[in-house]
N, C-alpha and C positions, 0 to 999 in steps of 0.2 A: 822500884824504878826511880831513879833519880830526876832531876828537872832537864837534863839537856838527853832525856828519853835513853840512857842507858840503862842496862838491869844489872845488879848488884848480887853477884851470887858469892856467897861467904860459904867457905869449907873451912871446919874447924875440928881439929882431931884431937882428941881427950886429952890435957897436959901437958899441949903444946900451945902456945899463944901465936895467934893466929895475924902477920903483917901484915900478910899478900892477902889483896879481894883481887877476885877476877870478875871482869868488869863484860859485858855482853849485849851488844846492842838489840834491839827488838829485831833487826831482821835474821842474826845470828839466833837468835830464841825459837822464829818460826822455824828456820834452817831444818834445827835440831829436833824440833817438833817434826817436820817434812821427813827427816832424816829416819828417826825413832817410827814412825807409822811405817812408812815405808818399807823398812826392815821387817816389821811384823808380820804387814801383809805377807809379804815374799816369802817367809817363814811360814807363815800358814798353808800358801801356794804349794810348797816344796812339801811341807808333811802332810797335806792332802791328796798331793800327786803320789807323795810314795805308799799312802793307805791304798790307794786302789789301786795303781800297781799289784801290792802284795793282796788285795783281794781277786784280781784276776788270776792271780799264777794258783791261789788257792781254787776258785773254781772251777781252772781248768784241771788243775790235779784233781778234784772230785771226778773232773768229766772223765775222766782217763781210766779210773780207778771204776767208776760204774762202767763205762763201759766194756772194762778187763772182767768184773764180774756176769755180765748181763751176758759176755761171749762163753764164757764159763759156764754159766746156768745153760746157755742153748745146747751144749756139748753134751751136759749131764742128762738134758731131755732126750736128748736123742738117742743114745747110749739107752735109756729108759724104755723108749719107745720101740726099737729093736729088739730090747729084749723081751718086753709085753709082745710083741709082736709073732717073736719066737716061741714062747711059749702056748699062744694063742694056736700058731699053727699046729704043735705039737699035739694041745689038746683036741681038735678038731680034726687033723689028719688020724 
């Protein structure tokens, strides 16, 4: 930071002699600080929102998927049961 409270930011790239400073005043500096958080957070917001998102859609496809099996297994008992059932008569008739 210089005396009349600008800040001095020098970009210098390998080889090349560097003329241009770009020059930035402190409220430009918070700006870019406001700016750079800002961005993160909202970054974070978004890849948080899409995590659970994509863990709802997965635990409703679990739910879907137990459920298609748990109507499957009630089918199979029954099927089961009928035929214990029949054979039970069979043996006792």
């Amino acid at each position: 930071m210089n005396g009349n409270g600008q800040v001095t930011l020098a970009l210098r790239r390998a080889g090349v002699e560097n003329r241009r400073v770009l020059t930035l005043t402190e409220p430009q500096v918070w700006t870019l600080i406001g700016v750079f958080g800002a961005s993160i957070f909202g970054i974070q917001g978004i890849a948080i929102s899409s995590f659970r998102r994509e863990m709802q859609s997965v635990r409703n496809e679990l739910k879907s998927e137990m459920s298609s099996m748990r109507n499957e297994l009630l089918t199979r008992m029954e099927q089961i049961d009928r035929d214990v059932q029949f054979l039970m008569r069979k043996e006792f008739d």
